[in-house]
MARMAR-32230 format. One line per field, with one value per residue (C-alpha): residue in three letters; x, y, z. Coordinates in steps of 0.02 Angstrom, whole numbers. Example, Ala and Ser with C-alpha at 12.3 -4.5 7.8 and 13.67 -1.06 7.14 Angstrom:
<rs>
res <- [Ala Ser]
x <- [615 684]
y <- [-225 -53]
z <- [390 357]
</rs>
This chain:
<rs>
res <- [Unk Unk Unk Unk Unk Unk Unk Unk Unk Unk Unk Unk Unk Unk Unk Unk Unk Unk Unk Unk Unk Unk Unk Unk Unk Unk Unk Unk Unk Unk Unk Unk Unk Unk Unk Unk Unk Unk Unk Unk Unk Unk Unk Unk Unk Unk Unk Unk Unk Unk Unk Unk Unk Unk Unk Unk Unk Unk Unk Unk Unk Unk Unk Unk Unk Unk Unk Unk Unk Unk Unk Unk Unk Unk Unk Unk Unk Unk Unk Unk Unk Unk Unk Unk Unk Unk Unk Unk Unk Unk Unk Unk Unk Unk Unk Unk Unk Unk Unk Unk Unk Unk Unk Unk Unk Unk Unk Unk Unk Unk Unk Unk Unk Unk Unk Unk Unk Unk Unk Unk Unk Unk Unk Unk Unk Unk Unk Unk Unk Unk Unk Unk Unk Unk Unk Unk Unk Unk Unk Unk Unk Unk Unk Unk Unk Unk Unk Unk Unk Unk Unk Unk Unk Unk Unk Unk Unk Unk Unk Unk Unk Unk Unk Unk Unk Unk Unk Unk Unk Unk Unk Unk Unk Unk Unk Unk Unk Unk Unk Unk Unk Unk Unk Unk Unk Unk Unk Unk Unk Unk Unk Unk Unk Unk Unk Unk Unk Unk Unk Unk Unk Unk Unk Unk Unk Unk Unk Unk Unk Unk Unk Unk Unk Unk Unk Unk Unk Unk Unk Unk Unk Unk Unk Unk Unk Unk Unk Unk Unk Unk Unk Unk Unk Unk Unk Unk Unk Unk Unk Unk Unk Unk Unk Unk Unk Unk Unk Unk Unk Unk Unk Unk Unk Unk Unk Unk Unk Unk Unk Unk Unk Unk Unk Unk Unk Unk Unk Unk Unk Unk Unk Unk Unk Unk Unk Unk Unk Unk Unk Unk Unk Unk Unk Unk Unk Unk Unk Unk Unk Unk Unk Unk Unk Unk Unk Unk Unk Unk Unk Unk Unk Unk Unk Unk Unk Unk Unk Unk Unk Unk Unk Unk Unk Unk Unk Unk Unk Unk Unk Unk Unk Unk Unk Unk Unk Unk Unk Unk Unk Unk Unk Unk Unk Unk Unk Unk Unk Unk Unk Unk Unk Unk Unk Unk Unk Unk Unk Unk Unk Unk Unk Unk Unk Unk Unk Unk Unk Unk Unk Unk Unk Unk Unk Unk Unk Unk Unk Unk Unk Unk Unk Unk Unk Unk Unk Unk Unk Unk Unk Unk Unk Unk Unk Unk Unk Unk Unk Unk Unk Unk Unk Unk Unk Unk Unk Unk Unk Unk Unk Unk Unk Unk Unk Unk Unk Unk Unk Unk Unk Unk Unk Unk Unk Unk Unk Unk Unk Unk Unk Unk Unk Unk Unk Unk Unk Unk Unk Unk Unk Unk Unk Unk Unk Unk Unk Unk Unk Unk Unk Unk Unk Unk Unk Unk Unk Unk Unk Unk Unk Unk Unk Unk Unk Unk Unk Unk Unk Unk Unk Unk Unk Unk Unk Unk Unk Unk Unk Unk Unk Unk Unk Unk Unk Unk Unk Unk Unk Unk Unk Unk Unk Unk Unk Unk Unk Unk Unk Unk Unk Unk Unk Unk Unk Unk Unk Unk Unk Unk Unk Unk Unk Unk Unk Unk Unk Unk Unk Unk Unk Unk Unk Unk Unk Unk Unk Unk Unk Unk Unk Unk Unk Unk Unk Unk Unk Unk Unk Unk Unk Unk Unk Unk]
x <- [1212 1092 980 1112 1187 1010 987 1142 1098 939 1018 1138 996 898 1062 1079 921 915 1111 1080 880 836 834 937 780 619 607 544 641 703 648 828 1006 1125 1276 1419 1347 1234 1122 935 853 765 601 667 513 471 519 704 658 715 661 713 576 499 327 247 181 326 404 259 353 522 404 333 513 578 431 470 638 624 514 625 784 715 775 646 749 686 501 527 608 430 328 421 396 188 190 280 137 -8 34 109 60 -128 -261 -426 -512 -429 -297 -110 14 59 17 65 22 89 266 336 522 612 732 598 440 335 229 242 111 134 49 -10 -74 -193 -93 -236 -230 -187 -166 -158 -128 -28 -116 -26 33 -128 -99 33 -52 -176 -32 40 -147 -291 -413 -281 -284 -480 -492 -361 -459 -634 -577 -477 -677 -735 -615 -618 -810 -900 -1066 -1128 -1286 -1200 -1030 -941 -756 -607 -429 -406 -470 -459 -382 -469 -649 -755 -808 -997 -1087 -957 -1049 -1204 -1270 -1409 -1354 -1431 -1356 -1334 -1314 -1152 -1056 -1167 -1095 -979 -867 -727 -646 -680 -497 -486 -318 -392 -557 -438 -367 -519 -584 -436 -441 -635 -602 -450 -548 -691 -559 -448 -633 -761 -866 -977 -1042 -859 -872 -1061 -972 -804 -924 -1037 -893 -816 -953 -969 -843 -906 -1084 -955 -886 -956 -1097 -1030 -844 -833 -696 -679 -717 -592 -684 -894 -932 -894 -820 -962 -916 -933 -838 -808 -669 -625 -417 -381 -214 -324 -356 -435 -587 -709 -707 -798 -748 -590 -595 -764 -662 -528 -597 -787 -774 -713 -782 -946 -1029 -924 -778 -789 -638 -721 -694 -525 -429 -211 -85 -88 -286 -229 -89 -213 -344 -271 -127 -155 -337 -302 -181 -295 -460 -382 -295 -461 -549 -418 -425 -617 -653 -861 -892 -739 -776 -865 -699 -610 -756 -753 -595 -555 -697 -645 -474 -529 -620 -460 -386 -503 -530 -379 -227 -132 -82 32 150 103 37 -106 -202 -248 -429 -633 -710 -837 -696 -631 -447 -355 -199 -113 -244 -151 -221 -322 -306 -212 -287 -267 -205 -63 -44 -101 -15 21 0 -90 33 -1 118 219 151 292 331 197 43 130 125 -47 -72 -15 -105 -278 -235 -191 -353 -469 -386 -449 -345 -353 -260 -119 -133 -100 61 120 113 185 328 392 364 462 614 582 546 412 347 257 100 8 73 265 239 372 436 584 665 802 782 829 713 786 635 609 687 598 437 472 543 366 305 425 367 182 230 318 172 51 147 315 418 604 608 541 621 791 750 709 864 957 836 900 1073 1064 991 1115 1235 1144 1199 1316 1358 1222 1094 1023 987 897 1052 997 1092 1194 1030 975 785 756 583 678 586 733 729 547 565 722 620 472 603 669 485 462 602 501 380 220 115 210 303 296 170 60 139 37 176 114 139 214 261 259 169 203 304 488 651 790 983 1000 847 721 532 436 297 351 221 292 444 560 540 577 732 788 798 879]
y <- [-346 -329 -221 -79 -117 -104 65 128 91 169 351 329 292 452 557 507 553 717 742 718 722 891 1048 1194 1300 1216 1075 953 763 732 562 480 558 484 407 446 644 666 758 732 600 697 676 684 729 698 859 836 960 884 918 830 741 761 661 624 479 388 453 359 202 324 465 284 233 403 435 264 307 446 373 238 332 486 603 701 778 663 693 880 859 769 880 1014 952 925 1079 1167 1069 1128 1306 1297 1134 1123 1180 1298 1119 1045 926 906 913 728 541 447 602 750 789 930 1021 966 1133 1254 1196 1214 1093 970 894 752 829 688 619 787 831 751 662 504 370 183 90 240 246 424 432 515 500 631 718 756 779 946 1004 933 1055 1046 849 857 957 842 683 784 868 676 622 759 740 562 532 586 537 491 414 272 313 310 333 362 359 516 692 850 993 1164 1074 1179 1066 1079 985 841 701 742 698 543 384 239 78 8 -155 -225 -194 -52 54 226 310 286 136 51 -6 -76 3 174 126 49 247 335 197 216 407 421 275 394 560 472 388 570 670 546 596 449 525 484 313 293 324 221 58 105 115 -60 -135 -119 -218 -336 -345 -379 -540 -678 -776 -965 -924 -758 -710 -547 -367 -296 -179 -170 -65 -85 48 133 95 276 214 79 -12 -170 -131 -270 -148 -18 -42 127 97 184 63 -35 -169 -227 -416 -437 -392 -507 -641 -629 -753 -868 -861 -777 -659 -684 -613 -421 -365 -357 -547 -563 -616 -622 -603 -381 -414 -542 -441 -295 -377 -516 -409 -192 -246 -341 -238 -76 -142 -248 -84 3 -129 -119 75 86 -56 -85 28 -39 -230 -245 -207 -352 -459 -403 -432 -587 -671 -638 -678 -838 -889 -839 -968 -1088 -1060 -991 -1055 -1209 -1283 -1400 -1277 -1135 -1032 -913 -971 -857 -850 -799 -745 -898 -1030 -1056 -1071 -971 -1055 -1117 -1020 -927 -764 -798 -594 -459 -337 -261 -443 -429 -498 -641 -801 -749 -882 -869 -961 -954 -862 -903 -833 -775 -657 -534 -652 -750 -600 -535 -719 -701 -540 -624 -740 -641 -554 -686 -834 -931 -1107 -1085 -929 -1006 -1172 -1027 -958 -1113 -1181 -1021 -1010 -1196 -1175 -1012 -1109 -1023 -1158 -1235 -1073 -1205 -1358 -1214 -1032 -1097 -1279 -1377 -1236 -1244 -1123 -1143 -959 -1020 -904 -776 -657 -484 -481 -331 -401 -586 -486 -423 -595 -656 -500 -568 -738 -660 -538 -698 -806 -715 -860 -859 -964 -816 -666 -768 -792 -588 -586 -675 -564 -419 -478 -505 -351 -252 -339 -256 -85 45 181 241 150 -13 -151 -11 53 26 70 204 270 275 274 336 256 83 -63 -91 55 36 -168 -152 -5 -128 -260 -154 -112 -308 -282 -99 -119 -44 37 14 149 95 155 17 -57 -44 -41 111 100 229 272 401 355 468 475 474 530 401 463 397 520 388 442 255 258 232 153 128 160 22 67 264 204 83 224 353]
z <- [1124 961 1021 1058 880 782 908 854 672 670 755 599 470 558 564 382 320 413 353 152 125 180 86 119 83 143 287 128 106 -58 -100 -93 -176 -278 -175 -273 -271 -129 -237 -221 -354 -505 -619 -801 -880 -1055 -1122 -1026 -896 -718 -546 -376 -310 -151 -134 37 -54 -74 100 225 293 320 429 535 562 592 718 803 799 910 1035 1060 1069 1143 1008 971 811 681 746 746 565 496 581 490 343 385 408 254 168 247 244 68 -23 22 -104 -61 -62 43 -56 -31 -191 -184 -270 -423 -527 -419 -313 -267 -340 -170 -214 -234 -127 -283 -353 -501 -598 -737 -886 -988 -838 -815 -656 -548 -366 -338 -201 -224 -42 0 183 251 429 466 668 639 517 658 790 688 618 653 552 407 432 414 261 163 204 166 20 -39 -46 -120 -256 -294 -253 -420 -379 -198 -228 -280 -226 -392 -371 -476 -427 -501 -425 -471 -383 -355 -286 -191 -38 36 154 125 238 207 18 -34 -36 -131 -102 -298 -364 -403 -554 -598 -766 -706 -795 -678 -605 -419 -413 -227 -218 -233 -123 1 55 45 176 272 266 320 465 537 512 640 745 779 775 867 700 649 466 380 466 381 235 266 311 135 24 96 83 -88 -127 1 -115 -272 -216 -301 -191 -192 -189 -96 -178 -291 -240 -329 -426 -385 -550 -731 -850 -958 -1132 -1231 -1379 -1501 -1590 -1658 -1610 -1466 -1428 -1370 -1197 -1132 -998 -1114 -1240 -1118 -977 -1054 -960 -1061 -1218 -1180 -1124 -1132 -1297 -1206 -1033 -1031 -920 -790 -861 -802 -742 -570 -557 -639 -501 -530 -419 -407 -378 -218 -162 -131 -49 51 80 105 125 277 360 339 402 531 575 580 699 832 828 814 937 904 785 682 716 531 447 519 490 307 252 357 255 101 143 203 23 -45 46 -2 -178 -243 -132 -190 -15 -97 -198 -95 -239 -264 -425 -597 -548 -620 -459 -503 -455 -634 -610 -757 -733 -898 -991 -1149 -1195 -1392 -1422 -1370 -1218 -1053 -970 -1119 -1287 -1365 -1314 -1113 -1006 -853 -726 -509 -424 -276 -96 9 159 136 140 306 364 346 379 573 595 535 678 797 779 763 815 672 623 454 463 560 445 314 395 444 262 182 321 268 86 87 190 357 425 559 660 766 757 850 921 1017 990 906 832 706 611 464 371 200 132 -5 24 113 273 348 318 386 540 574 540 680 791 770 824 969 1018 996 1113 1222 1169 1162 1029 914 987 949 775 778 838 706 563 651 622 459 429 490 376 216 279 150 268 373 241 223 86 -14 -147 -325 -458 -366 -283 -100 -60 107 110 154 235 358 488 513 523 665 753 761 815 954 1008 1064 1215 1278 1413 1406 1233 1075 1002 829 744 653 468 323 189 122 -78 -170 -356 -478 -641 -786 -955 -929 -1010 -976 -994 -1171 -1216 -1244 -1168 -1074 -952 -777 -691 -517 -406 -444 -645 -585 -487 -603 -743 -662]
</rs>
């Protein structure tokens, strides 16, 4: 039977991980190993130095699969391995304010337990969509868990009046009276020295939303619904699309070099593109396919996340972001080649449009083209349904699932449904677009198609590892385990033991030393693992 084969395969992928990623001296995970060695993957930093990476970062949808691994097998090894490693952080990776040595700027030697900083980066904290497995976070400390999220806004908030972020914070803050400072609610696309990135915003909602949910503590919710709806306010008011960014970067400098891209030469889509554009053109309202991927995408899932675990008090979350997603649809979805268009937050569609200058959207002569929506979007798609039970949503899924050669998932929820799976996309992620359909209906037709995902799945396995080997590399922070965990969740009576997908993002962004000695910036995980 498939379900004892993916339960067999997931004991093997947990036996695995616990067999090669731990250290001999600390209870860290190494980030993945080499095959052919079984030694732990390594940082080459610019000077040559090299260090085996262990970043909780880029560990978060391995500790959900591991965790639903145990509760679905009932070995409680893998579990007692994570909270292990939770642990060994808080006592000995947690600063006097309150931050943990991780993010796109920070790891930690995976031999020694001591933490690494990139240098040219400033060694400062980062999270972009990361969304850390807070609930057991909270489950091995809860004060520990409260003073990372409080001292994560202390950090990245530099001014609260109008809370300016950054996705960069310092280490070392003293943190006061966290909850409790002015606020004044400004106007959009107000002039700060750092940049609103919705990527960065998106975590420290997420963090203040799970700090209330674990604590009952309404303050970090005040300031969870606050920061949100800033980028609410920045959406443009005919389209309501954009929010990407609700501020602009104060411009402290000046030069006439279009190659120099730096946020404090001002807001480089105005640069760029104001000439041709206008006023519109702030790179609040530059809308590709990284700006639609975050907010019809990690947007979605977090907030939607949020309004199920908050119930009233969270309901404002859902509301936001399945509005905007909705415009999105609207304005900036071609329904007839399933593509998301280049887009100006004003409607102006982008697409075709060749760059007249070099800048921050690339040199001169790029071509704006749409890009093709696939598994992800169907996806957050189904759980926008499922939540709200709007049509256009399913309209939306139902369009994507057909362009992408899945097939018909159905007129409405099990209705002349009919599946083909052509697709060439990510399998773990269309089998939690299958599991939605499922959860949305009971219908055999969909848990037989889960079936046949899980199948295939299992077919991408090297050893006790899945379809993640790159270039002689394992990751161990495959999609795979957590997708066939969720998979074997849908045949468990009762609550579900899986704990809730948000395909936490992870990467480590610094200057790196490949083996033939040359030094490139490495901007996100699939560069760092392609390089190695």
């Amino acid at each position: 039977m498939i379900q004892d084969k993916v339960r067999q395969a997931l004991k093997e992928y947990g036996d695995g991980v616990l067999r090669l990623g731990r250290s001999s001296g600390n209870p860290l995970f190494a980030d993945g190993i080499y095959v052919e060695s079984g030694k732990p993957v390594i940082w080459r930093f610019a000077d040559g130095r090299e260090v085996p990476v262990s970043n909780l970062t880029n560990q978060q949808n391995m500790f959900r699969a591991l965790r639903a691994i145990s509760d679905l097998t009932g070995d409680r090894r893998y579990e007692e391995a994570l909270r292990k490693d939770i642990s060994y952080h808080f006592e000995h990776l947690q600063d006097a304010g309150g931050l943990l040595y991780m993010g796109g700027h920070h790891f930690v030697d995976f031999e020694t337990g001591k933490d690494c900083g990139i240098p040219e980066k400033g060694e400062v904290h980062e999270l972009k969509d990361c969304f850390p497995f807070y609930e057991l976070m909270f489950s091995v400390d809860s004060d520990a868990a409260r003073r990372y999220i409080e001292g994560f806004w202390n950090a990245h908030v530099y001014q609260w009046d109008k809370l300016e972020i950054s996705r960069h914070g310092q280490y070392g803050l003293k943190v006061e009276h966290i909850w409790e400072h002015e606020y004044k609610k400004p106007e959009p696309f107000f002039e700060m020295s750092g940049l609103s990135f919705l990527n960065a915003g998106n975590d420290l909602i997420y963090a203040a939303g799970m700090l209330s949910a674990k604590t009952g503590d309404e303050a970090p919710l005040i300031w969870a619904k606050r920061l949100a709806q800033q980028y609410v306010d920045a959406r443009h008011p005919v389209t309501g699309i954009g929010g990407y960014q609700f501020s602009r970067p104060r411009k402290t400098m000046d030069t006439t070099d279009d190659n120099e891209t730096r946020s404090f030469f001002g807001d480089r889509a105005s640069r760029q593109l104001g000439p041709e554009f206008g006023a519109i053109a702030l790179e609040a309202n530059v809308l590709l396919p990284n700006q639609a991927n975050c907010m019809c995408y990690h947007n979605v899932l977090m907030q939607l996340y949020l309004a199920e675990l908050l119930g009233d008090r969270g309901s404002v979350f859902a509301e936001q972001t399945l509005k905007g997603y909705e415009a999105y649809l609207n304005h900036a979805y071609d329904w007839e080649n399933n593509t998301f268009r280049p887009m100006l937050a004003d409607g102006t569609d982008l697409s075709g449009f060749a760059l007249k200058r070099n800048g921050y959207y690339g040199p001169a002569g790029k071509v704006f083209e749409p890009r093709s929506v696939g598994e992800g979007f169907l996806y957050s798609a189904l759980r926008a349904y499922r939540y709200s039970k709007k049509d256009i949503f399913w309209k939306a899924a139902r369009n994507i699932a057909l362009h992408m050669g899945v097939g018909d998932i159905g007129v409405r929820p099990g209705e002349s449904v009919s599946f083909e799976l052509q697709t060439k996309g990510s399998l773990p992620i269309l089998m939690l677009a299958v599991r939605e359909l499922y959860l949305l209906t009971r219908e055999d037709v969909y848990s037989r198609m889960a079936d046949r995902l899980a199948s295939e799945m299992l077919e991408t396995r090297t050893g006790c590892f899945f379809g993640g080997i790159k270039n002689g590399i394992v990751r161990f922070d495959q999609m795979e385990p957590y997708a066939l965990a969720a998979y074997l969740d849908m045949y468990t009576d009762g609550e579900s033991k899986v704990p809730v997908f948000l395909h936490s993002s992870g990467y480590i962004h610094g200057n790196f030393q490949t083996k033939e000695g040359t030094v490139c910036m490495m901007r996100n995980g699939e560069n760092f693992y392609s390089y190695l």
